[in-house]
C-alpha positions in Angstrom: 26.1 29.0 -57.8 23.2 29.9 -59.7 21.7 32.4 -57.0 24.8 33.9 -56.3 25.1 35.0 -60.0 21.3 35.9 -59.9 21.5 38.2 -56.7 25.0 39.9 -57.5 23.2 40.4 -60.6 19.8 42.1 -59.1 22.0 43.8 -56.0 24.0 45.7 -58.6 21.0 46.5 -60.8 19.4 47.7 -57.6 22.7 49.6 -56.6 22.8 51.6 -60.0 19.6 52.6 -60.2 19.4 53.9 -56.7 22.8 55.7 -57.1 21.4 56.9 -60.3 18.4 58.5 -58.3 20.6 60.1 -55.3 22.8 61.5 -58.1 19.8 63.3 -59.7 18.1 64.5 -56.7 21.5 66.1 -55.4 22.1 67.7 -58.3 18.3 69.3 -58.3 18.6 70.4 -54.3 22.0 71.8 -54.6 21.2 75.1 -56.3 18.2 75.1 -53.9 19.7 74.4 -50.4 22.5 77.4 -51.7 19.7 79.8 -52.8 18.1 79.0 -49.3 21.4 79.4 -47.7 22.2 82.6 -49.0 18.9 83.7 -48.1 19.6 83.1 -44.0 22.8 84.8 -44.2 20.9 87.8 -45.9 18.2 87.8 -43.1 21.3 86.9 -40.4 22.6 90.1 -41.4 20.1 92.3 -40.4 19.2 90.3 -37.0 22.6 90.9 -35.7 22.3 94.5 -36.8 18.9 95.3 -36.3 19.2 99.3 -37.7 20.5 97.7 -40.8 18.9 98.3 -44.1 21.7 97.5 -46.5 24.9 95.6 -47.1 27.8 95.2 -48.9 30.4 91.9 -49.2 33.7 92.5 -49.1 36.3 90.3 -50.4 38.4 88.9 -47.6 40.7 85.8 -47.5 38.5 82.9 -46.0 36.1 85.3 -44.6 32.3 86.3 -45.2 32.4 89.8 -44.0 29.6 92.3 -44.5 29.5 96.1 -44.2 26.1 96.8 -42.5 24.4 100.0 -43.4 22.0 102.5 -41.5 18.9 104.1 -44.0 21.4 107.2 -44.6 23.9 105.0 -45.8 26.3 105.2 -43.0 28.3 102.4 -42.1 27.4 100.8 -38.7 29.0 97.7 -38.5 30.3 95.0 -39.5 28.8 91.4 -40.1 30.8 88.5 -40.6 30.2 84.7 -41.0 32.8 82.2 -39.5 32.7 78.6 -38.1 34.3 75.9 -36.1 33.8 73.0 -33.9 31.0 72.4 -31.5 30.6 69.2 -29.8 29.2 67.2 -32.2 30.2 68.9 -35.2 30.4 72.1 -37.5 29.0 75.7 -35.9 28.4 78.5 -38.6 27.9 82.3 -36.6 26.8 85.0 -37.9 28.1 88.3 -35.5 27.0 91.6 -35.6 30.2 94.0 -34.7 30.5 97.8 -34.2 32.3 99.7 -36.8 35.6 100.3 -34.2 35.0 96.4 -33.3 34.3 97.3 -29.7 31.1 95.7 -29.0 29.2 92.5 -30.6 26.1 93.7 -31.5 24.4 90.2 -31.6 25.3 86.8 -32.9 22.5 84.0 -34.9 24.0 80.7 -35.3 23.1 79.7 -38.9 24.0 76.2 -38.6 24.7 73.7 -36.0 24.2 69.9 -35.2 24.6 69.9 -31.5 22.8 67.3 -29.2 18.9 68.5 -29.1 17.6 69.8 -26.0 21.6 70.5 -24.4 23.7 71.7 -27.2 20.5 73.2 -28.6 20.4 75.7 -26.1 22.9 77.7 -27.8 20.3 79.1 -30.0 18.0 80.1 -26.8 18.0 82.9 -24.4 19.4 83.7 -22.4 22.3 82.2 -23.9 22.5 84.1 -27.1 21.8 87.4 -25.3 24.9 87.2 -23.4 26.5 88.5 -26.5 24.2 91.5 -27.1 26.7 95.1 -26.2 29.8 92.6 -25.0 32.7 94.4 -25.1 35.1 92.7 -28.2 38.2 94.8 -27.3 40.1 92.1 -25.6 39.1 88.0 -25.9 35.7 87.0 -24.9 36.2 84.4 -22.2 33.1 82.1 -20.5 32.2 81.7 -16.7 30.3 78.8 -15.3 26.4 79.4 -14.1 26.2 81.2 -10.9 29.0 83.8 -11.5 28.7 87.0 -12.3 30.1 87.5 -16.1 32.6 91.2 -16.6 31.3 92.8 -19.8 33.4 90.5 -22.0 32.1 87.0 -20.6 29.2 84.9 -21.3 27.6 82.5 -18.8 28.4 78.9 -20.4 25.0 76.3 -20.4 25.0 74.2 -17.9 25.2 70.6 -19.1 26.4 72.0 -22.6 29.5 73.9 -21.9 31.3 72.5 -24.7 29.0 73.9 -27.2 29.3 76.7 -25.2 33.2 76.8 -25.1 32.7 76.3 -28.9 30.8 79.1 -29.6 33.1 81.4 -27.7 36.0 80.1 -28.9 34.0 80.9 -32.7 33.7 84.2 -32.4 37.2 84.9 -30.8 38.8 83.2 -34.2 36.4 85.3 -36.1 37.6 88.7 -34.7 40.9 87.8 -34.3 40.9 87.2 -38.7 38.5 90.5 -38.4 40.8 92.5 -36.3 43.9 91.4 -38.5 42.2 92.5 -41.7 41.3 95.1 -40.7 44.8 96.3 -39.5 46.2 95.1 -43.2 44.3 97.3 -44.5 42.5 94.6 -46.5 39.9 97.0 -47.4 
């Protein structure tokens, strides 16, 4: 009975202490991992608008949108942040959008925890340059490898067309919340 006591004793001490110390590092690398957050949506910004060399945030209802501007200060798009489900979990996108949102500019995934070396490839050409000038008018659908995409498809990964799907299906929800903003008259 004696031990018992004795290691309940020591696996609590141990317990407390070691909560003590996750409790103290998270609170140091929290303000961190956000600086360093903000930071890749800030450099996201001008990879999916490459002309860019300013921004503003606008204030939209469960939306990070950005108004992307040229060196004369003319507005050339539009940059917004939305996410979803990929296969194995969250996927955060950053997409570059035309002022009349008629073309994606580009997209950079800013976070994702797909399965390395399948899911992964969503970060990889030629994947992610299937997105470069699509046409955003409509829904952007997905074909399977071999097929020739129209102007507002992209050609899925083979062996990852979930993450694939996901990403697609990303973007669409994205504009859709864009596209009904923007006809609000939100800003």
């Amino acid at each position: 009975m004696k031990t018992v006591i004795r290691m309940f004793i020591v696996l609590t001490f141990i317990g407390l202490i070691s909560g003590g110390l996750l409790s103290i590092i998270s609170n140091w690398a929290n303000p961190l991992i956000a600086v360093n957050k903000q930071k890749a949506t800030e450099n996201a910004i001008f990879l999916v608008h490459p002309e860019g060399k300013s921004y503003e945030k606008i204030s939209v209802n469960e939306m990070e949108l950005y108004k992307v501007f040229n060196q004369q200060k003319e507005k050339i798009g539009y940059a917004f942040v939305y996410e979803g489900n990929g296969f194995q979990g969250k996927v955060r996108i950053m997409t570059g959008i035309l002022p009349d949102l008629s073309k994606i500019t580009s997209i950079e995934i800013l976070e994702q925890t797909e399965t390395p070396g399948l899911g992964t490839k969503i970060l990889e050409s030629p994947f992610d340059d299937y997105f470069n000038g699509l046409n955003s008018a409509g829904s952007i659908g997905w074909v399977k490898e071999g097929t020739a995409p129209k102007d507002n498809e992209v050609v899925a990964i083979t062996g990852a067309t979930i993450s694939s799907k996901a990403v697609v299906t990303i973007i669409n929800e994205g504009l859709n919340k864009l596209k009904t903003e923007i006809s609000g008259g939100s800003f």
